[in-house]
PDBQT receptor file of N, H, CA, C and O in Angstrom, charges set to zero:
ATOM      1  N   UNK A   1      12.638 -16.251  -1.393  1.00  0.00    +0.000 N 
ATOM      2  CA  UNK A   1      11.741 -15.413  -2.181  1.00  0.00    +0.000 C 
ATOM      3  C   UNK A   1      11.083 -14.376  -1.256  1.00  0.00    +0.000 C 
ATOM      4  O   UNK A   1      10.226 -14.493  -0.380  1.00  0.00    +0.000 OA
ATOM      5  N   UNK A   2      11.553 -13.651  -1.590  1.00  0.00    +0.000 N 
ATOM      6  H   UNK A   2      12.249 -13.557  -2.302  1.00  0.00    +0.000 HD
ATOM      7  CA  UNK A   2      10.702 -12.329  -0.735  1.00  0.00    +0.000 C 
ATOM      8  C   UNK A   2       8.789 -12.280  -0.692  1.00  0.00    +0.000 C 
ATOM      9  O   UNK A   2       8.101 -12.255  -1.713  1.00  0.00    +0.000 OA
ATOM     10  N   UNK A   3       8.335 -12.276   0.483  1.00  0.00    +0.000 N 
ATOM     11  H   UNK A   3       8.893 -12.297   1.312  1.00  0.00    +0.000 HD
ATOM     12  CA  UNK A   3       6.903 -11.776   1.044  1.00  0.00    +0.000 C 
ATOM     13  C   UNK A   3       6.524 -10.755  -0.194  1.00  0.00    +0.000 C 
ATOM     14  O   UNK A   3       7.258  -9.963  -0.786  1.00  0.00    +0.000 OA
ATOM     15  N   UNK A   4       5.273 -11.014  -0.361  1.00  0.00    +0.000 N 
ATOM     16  H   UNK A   4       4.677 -11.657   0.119  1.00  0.00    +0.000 HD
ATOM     17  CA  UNK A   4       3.995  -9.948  -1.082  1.00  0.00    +0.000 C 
ATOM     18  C   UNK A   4       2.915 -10.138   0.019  1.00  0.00    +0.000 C 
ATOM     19  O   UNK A   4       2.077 -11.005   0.266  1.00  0.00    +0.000 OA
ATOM     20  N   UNK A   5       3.404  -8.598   0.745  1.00  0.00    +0.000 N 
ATOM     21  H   UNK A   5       4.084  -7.894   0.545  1.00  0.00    +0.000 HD
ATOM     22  CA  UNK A   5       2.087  -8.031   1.465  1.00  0.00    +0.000 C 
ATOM     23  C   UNK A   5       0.980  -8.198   0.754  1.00  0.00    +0.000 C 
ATOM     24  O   UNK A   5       1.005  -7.980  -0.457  1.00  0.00    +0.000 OA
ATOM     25  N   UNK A   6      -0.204  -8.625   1.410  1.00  0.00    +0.000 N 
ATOM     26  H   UNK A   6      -0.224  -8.802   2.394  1.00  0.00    +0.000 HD
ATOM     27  CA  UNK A   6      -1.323  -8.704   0.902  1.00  0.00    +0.000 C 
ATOM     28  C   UNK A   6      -2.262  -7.444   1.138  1.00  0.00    +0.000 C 
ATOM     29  O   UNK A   6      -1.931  -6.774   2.116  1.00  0.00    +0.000 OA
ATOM     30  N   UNK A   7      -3.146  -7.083   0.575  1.00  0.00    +0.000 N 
ATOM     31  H   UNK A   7      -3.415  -7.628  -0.220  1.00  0.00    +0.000 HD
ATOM     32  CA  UNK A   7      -4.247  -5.633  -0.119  1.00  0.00    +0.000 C 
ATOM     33  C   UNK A   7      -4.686  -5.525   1.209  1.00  0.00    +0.000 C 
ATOM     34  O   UNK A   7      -4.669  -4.375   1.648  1.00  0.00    +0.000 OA
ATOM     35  N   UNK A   8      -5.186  -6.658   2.189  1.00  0.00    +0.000 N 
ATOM     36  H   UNK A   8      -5.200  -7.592   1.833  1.00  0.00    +0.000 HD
ATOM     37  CA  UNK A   8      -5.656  -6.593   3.413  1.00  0.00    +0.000 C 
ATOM     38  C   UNK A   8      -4.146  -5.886   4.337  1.00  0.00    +0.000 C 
ATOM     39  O   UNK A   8      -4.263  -4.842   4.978  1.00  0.00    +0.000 OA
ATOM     40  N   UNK A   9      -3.044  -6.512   4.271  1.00  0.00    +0.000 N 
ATOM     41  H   UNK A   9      -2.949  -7.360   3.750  1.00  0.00    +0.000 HD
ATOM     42  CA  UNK A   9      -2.081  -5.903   5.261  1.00  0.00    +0.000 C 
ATOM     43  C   UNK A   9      -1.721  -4.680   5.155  1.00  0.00    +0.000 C 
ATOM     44  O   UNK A   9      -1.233  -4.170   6.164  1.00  0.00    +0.000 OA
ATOM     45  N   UNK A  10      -1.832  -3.964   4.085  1.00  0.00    +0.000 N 
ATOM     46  H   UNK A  10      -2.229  -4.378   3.265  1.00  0.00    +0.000 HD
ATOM     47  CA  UNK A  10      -1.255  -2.725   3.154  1.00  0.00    +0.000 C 
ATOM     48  C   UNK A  10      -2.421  -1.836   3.638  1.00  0.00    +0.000 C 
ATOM     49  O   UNK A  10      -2.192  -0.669   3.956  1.00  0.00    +0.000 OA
ATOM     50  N   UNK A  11      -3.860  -2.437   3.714  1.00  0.00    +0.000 N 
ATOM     51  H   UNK A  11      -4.045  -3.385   3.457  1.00  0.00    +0.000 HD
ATOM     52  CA  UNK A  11      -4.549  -1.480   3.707  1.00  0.00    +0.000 C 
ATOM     53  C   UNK A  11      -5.101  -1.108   5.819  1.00  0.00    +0.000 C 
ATOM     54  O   UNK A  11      -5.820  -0.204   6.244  1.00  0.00    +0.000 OA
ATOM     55  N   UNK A  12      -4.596  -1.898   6.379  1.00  0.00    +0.000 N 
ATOM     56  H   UNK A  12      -4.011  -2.633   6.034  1.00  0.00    +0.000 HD
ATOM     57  CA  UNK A  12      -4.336  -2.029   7.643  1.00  0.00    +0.000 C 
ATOM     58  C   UNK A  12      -3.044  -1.009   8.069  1.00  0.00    +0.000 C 
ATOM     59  O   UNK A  12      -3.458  -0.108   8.799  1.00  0.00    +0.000 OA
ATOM     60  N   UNK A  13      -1.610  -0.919   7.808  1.00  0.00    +0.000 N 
ATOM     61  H   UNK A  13      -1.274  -1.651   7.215  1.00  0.00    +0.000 HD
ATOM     62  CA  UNK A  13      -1.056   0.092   7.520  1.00  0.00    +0.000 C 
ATOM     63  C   UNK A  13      -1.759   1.347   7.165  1.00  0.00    +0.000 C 
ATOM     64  O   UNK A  13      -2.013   2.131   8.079  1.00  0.00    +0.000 OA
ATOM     65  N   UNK A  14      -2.146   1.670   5.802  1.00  0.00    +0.000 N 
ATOM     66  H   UNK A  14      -1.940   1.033   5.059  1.00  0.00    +0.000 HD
ATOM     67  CA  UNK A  14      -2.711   2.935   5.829  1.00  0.00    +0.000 C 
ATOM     68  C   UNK A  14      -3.801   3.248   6.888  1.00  0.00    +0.000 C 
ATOM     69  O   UNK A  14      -3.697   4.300   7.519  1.00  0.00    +0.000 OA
ATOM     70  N   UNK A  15      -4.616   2.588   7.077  1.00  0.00    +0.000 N 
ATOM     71  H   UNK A  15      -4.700   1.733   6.565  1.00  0.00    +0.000 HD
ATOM     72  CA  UNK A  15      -5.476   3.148   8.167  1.00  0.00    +0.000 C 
ATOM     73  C   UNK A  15      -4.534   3.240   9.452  1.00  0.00    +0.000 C 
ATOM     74  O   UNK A  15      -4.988   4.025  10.283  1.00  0.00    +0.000 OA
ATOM     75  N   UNK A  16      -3.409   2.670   9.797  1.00  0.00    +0.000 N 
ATOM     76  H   UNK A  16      -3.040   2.031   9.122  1.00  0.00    +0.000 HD
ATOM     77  CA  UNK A  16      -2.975   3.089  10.787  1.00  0.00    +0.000 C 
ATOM     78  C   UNK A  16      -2.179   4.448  10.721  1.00  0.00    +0.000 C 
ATOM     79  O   UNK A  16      -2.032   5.145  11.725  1.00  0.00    +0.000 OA
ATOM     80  N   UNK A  17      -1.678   4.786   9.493  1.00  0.00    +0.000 N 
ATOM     81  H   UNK A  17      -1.798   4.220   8.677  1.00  0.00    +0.000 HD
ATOM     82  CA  UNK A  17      -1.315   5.875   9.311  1.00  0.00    +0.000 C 
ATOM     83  C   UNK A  17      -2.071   7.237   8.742  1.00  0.00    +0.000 C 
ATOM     84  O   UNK A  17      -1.638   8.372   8.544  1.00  0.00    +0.000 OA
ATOM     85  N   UNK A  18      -3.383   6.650   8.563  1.00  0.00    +0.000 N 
ATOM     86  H   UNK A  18      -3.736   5.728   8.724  1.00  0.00    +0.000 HD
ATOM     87  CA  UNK A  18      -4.436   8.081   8.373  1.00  0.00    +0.000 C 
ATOM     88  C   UNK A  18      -4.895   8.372   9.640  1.00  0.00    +0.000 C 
ATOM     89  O   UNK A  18      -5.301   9.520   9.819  1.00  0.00    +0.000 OA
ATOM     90  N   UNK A  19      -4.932   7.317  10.886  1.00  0.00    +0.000 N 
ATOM     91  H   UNK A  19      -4.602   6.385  10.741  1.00  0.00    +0.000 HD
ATOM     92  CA  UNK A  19      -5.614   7.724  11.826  1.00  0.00    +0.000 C 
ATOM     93  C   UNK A  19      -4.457   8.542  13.064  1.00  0.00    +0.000 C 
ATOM     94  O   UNK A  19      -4.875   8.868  14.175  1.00  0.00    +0.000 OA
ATOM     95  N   UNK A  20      -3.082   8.766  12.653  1.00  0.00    +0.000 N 
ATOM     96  H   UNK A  20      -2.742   8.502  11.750  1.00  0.00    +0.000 HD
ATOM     97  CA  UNK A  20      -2.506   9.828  13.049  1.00  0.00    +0.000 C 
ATOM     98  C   UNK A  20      -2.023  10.748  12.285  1.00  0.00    +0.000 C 
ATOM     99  O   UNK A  20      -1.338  11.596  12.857  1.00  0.00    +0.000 OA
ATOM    100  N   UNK A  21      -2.201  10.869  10.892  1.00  0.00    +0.000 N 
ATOM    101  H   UNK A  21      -2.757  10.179  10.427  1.00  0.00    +0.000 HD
ATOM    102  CA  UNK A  21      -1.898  11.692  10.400  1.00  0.00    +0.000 C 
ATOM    103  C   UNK A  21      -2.964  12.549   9.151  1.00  0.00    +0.000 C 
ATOM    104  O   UNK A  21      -3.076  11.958   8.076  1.00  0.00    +0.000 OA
ATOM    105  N   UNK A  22      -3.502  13.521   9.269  1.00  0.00    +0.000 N 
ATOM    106  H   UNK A  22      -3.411  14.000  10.142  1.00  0.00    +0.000 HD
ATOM    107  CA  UNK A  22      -4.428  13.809   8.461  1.00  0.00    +0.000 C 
ATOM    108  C   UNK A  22      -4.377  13.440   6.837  1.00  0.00    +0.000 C 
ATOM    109  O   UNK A  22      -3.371  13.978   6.374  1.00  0.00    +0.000 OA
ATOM    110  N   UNK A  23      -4.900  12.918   6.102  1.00  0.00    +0.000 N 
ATOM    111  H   UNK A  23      -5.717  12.481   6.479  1.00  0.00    +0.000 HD
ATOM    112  CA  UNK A  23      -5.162  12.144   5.138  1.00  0.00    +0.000 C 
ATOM    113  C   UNK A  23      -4.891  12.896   3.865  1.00  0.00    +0.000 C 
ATOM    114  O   UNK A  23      -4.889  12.281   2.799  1.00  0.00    +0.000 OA
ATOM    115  N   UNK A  24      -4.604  14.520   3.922  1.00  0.00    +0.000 N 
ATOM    116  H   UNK A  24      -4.606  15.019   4.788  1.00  0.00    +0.000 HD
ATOM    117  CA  UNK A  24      -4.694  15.168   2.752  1.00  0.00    +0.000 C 
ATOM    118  C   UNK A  24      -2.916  14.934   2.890  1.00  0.00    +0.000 C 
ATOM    119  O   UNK A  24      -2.167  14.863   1.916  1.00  0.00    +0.000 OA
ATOM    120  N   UNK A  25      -2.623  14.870   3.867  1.00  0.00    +0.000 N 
ATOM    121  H   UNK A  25      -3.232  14.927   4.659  1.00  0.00    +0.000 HD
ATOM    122  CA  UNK A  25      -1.050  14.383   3.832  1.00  0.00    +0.000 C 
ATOM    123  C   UNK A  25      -0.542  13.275   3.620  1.00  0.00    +0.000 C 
ATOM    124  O   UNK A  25       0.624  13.187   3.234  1.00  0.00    +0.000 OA
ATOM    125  N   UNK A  26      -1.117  12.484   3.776  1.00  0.00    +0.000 N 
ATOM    126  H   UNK A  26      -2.064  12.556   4.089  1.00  0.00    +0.000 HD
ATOM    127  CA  UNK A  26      -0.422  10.972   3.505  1.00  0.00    +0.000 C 
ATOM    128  C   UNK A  26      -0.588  10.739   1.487  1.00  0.00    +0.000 C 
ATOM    129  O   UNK A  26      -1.401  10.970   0.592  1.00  0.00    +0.000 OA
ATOM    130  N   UNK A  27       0.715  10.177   1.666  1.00  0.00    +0.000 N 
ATOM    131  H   UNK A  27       1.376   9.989   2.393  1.00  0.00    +0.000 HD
ATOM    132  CA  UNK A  27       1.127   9.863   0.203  1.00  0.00    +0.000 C 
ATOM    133  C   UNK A  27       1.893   8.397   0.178  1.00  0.00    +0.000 C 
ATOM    134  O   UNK A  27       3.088   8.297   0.455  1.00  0.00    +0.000 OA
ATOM    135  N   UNK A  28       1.207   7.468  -0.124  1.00  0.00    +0.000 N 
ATOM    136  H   UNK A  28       0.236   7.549  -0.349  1.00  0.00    +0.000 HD
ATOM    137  CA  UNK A  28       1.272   6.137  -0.445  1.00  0.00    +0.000 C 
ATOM    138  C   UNK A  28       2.276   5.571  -1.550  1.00  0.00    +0.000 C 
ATOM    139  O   UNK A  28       1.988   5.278  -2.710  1.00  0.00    +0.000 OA
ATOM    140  N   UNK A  29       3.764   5.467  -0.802  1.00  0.00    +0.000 N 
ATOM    141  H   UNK A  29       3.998   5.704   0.141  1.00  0.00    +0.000 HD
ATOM    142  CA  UNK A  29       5.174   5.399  -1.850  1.00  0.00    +0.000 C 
ATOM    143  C   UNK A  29       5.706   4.062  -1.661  1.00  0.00    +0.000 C 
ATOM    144  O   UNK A  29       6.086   3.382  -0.708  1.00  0.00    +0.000 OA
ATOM    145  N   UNK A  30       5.568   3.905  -3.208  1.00  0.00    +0.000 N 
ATOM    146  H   UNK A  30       5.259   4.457  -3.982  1.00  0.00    +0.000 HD
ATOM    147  CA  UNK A  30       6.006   2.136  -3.064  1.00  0.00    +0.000 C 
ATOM    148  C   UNK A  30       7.388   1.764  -3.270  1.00  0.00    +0.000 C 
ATOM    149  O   UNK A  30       7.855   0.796  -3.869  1.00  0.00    +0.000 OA
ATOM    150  N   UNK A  31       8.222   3.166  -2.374  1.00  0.00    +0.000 N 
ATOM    151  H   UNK A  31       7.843   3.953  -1.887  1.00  0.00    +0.000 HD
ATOM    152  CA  UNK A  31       9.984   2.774  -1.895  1.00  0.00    +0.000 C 
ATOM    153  C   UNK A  31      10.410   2.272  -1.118  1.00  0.00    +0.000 C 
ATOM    154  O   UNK A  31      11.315   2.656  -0.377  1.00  0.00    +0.000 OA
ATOM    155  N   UNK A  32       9.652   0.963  -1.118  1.00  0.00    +0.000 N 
ATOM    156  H   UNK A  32       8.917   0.651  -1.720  1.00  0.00    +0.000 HD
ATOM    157  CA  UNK A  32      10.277   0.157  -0.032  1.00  0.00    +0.000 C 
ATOM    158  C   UNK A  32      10.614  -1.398   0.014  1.00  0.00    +0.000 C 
ATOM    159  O   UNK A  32      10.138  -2.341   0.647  1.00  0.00    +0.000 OA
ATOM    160  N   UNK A  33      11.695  -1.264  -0.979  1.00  0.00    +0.000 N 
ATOM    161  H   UNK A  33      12.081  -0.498  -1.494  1.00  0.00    +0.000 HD
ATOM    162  CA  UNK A  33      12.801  -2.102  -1.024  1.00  0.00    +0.000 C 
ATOM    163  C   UNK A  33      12.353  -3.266  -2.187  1.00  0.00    +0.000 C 
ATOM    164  O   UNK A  33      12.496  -4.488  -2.181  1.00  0.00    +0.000 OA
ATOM    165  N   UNK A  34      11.645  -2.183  -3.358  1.00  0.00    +0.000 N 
ATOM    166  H   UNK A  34      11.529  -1.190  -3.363  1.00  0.00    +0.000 HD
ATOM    167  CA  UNK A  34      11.463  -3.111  -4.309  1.00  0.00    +0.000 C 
ATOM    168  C   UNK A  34      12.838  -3.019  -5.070  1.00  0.00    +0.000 C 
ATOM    169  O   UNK A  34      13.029  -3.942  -5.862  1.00  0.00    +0.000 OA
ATOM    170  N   UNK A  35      13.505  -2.379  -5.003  1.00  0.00    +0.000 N 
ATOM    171  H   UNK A  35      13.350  -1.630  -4.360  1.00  0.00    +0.000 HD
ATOM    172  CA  UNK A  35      14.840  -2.909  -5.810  1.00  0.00    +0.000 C 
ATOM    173  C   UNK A  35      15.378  -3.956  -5.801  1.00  0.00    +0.000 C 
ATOM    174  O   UNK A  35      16.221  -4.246  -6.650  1.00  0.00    +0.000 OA
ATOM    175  N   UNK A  36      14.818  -5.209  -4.316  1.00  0.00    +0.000 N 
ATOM    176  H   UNK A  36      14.133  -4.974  -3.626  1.00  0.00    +0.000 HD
ATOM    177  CA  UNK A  36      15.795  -5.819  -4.198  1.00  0.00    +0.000 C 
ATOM    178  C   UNK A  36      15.316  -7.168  -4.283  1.00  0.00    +0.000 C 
ATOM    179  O   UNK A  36      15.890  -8.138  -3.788  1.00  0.00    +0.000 OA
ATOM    180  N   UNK A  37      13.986  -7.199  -5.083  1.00  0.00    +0.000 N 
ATOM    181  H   UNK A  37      13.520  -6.411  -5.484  1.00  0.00    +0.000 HD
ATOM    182  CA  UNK A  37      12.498  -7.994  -5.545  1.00  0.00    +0.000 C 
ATOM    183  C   UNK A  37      13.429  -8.036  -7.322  1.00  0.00    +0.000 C 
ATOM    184  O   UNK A  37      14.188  -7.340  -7.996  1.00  0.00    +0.000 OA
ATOM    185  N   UNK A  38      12.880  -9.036  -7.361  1.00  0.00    +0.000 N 
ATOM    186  H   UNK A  38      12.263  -9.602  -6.813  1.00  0.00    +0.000 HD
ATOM    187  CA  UNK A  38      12.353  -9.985  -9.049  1.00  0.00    +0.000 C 
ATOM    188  C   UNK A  38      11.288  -8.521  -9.415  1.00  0.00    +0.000 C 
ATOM    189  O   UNK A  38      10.890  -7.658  -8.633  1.00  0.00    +0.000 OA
ATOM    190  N   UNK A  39      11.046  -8.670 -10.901  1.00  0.00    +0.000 N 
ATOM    191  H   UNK A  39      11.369  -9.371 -11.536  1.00  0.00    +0.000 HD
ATOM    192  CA  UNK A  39       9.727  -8.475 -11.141  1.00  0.00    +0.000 C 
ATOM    193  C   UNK A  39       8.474  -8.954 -10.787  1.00  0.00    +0.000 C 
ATOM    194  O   UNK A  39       7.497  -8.414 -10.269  1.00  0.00    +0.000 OA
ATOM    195  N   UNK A  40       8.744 -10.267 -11.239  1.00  0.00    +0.000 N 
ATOM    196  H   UNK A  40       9.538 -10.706 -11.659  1.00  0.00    +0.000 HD
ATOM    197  CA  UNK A  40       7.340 -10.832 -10.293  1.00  0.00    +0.000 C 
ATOM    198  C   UNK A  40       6.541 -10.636  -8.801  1.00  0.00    +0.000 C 
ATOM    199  O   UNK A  40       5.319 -10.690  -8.661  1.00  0.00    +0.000 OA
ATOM    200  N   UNK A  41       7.513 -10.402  -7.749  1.00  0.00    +0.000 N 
ATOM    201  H   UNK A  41       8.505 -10.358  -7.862  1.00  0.00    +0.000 HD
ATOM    202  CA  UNK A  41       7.145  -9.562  -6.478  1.00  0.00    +0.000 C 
ATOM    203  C   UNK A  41       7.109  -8.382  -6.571  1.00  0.00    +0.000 C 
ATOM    204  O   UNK A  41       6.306  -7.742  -5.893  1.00  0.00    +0.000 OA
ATOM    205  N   UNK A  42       8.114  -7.675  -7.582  1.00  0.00    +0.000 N 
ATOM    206  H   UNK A  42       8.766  -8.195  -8.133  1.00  0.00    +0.000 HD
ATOM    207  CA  UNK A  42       7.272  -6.030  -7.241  1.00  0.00    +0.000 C 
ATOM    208  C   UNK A  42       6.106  -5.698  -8.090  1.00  0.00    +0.000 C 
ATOM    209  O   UNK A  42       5.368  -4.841  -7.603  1.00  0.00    +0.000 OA
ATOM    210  N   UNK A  43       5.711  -6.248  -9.428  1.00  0.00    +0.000 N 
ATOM    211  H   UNK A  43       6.311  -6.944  -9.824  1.00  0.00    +0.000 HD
ATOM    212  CA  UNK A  43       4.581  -5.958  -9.831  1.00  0.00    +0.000 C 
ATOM    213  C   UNK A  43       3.537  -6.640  -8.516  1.00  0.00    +0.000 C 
ATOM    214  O   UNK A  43       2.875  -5.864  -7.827  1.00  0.00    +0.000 OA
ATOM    215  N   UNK A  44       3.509  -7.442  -8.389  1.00  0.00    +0.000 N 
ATOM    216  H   UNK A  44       4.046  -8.073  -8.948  1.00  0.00    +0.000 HD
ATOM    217  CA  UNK A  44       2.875  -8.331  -7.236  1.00  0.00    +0.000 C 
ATOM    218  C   UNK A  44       2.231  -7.280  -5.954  1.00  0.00    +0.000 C 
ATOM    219  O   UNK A  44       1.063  -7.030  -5.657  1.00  0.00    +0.000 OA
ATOM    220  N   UNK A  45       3.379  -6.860  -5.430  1.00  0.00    +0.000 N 
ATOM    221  H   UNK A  45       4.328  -7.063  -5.672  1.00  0.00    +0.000 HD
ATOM    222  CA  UNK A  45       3.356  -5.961  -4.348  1.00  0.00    +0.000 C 
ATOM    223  C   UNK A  45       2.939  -4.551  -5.016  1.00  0.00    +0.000 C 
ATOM    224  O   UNK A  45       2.001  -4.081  -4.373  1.00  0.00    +0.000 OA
ATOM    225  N   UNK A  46       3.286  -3.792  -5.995  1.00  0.00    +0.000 N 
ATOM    226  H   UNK A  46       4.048  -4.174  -6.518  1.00  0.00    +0.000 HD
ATOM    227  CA  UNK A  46       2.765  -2.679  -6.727  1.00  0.00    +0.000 C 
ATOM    228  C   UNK A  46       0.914  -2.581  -6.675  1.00  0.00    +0.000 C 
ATOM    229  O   UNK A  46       0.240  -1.719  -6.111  1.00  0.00    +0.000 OA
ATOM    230  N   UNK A  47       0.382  -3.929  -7.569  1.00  0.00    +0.000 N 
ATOM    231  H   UNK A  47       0.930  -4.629  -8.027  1.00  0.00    +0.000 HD
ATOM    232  CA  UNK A  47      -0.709  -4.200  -7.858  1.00  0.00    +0.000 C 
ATOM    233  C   UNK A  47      -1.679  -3.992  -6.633  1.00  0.00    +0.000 C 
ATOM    234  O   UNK A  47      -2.685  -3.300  -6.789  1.00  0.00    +0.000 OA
ATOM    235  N   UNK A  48      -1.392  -4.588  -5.393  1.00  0.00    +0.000 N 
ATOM    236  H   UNK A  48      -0.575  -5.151  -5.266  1.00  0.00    +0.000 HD
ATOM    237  CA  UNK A  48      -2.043  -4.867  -4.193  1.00  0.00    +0.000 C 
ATOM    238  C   UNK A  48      -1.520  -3.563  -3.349  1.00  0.00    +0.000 C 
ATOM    239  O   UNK A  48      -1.978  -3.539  -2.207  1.00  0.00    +0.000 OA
ATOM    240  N   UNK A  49      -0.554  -2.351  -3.720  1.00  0.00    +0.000 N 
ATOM    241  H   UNK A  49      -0.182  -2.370  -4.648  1.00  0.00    +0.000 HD
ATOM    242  CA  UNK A  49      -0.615  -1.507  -3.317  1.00  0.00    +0.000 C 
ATOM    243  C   UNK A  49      -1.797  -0.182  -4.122  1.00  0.00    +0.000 C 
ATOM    244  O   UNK A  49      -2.456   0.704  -3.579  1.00  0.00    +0.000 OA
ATOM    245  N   UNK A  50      -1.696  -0.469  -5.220  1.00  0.00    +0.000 N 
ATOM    246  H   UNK A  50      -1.160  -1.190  -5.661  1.00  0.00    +0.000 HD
ATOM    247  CA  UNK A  50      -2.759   0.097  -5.676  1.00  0.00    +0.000 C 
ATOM    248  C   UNK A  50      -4.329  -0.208  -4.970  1.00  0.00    +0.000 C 
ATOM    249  O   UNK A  50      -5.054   0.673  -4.511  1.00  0.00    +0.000 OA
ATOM    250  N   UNK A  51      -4.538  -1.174  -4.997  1.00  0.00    +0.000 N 
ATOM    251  H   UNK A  51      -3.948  -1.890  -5.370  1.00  0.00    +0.000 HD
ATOM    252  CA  UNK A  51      -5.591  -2.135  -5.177  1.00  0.00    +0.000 C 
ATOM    253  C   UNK A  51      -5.758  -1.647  -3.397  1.00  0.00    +0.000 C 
ATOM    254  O   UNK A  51      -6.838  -1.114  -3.143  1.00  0.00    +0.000 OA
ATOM    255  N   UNK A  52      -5.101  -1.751  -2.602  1.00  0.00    +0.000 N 
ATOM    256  H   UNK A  52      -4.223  -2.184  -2.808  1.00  0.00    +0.000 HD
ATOM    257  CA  UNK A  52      -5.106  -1.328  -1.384  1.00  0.00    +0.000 C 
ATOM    258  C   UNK A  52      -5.522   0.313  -1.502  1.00  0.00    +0.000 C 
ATOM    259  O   UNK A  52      -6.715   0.566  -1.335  1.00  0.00    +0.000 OA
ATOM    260  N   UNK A  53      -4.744   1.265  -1.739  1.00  0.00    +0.000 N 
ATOM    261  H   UNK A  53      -3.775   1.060  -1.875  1.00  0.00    +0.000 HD
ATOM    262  CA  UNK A  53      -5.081   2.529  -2.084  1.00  0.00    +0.000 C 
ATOM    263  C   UNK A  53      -6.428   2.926  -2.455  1.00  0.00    +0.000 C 
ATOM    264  O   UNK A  53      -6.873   3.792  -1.701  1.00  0.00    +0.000 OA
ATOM    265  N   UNK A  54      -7.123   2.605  -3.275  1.00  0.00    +0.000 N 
ATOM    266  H   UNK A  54      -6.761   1.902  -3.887  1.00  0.00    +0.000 HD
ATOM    267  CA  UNK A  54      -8.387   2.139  -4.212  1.00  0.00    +0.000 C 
ATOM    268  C   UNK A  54      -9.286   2.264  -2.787  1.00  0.00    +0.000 C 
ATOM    269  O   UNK A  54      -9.931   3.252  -2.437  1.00  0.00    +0.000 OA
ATOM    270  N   UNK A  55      -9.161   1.129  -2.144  1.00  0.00    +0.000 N 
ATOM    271  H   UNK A  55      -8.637   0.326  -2.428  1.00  0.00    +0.000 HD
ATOM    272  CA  UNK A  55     -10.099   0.527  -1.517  1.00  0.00    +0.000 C 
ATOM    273  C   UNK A  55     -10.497   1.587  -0.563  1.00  0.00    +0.000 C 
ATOM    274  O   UNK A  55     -11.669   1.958  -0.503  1.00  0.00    +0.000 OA
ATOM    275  N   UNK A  56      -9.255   2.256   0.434  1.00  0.00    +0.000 N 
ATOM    276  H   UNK A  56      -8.303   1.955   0.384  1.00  0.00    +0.000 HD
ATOM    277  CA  UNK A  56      -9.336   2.819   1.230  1.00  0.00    +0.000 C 
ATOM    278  C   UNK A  56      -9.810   4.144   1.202  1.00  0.00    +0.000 C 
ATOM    279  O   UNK A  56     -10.285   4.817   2.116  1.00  0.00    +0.000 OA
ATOM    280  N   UNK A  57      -9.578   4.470  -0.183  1.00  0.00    +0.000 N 
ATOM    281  H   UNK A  57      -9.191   3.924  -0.926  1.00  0.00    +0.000 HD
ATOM    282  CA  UNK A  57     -10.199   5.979  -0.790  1.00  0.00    +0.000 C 
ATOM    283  C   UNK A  57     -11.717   6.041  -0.583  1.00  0.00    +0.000 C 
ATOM    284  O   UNK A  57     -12.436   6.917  -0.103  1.00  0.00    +0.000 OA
ATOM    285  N   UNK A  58     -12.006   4.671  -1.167  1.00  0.00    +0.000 N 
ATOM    286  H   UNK A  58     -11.421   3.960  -1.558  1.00  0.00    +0.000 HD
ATOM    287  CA  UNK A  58     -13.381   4.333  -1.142  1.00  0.00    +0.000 C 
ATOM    288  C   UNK A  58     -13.936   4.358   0.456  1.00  0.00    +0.000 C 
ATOM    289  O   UNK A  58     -14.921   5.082   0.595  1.00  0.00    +0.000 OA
ATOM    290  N   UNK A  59     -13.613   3.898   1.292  1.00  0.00    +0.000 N 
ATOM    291  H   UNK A  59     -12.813   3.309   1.178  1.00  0.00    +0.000 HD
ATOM    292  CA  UNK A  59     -13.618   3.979   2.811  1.00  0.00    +0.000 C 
ATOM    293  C   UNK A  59     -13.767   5.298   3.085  1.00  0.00    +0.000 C 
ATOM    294  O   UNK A  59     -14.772   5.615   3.722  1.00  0.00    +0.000 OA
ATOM    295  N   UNK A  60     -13.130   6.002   2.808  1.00  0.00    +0.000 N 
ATOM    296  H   UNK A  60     -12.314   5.745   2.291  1.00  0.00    +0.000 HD
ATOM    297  CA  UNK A  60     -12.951   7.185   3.115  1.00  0.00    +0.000 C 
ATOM    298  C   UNK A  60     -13.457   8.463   2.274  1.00  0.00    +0.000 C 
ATOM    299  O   UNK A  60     -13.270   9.643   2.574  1.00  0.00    +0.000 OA
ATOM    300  N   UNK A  61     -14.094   7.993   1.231  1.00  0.00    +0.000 N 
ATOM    301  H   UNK A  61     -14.247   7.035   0.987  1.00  0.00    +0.000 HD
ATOM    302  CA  UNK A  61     -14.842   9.024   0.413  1.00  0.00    +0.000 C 
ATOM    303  C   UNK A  61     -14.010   9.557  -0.327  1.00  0.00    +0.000 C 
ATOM    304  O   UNK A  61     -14.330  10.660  -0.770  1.00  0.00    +0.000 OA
ATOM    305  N   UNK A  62     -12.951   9.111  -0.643  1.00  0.00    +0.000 N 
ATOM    306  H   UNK A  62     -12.690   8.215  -0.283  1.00  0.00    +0.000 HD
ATOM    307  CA  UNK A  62     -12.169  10.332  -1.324  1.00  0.00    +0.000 C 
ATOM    308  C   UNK A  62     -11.691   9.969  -2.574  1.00  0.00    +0.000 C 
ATOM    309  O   UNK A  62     -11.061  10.780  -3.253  1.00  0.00    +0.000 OA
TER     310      UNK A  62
């Protein structure tokens, strides 16, 4: 059964990728390798990518 990154690991990633790349650029794409997921893991992983996104906006004012 395939891993569901958790909201904490997802959102650890993005901060590693806002803090080299300016933030009006980064675009948060959930192509990565849910084709090869059940439904149940990619809504899973979808949800907590949102939910990650969310959070970090909030972090960041935006």
């Amino acid at each position: 059964m395939p891993r569901v990154p958790s909201v904490e690991e997802i959102k650890e990633v993005i901060r590693l990728i806002v803090s080299k790349i300016p933030v009006k650029h980064v675009w948060i794409n959930p192509d990565c390798g849910l084709k090869t997921r059940g439904e149940t893991e990619t809504v899973a992983s979808l949800q907590n990518m949102v939910q990650a996104t969310k959070e970090i906006r909030a972090e960041l004012g935006e």
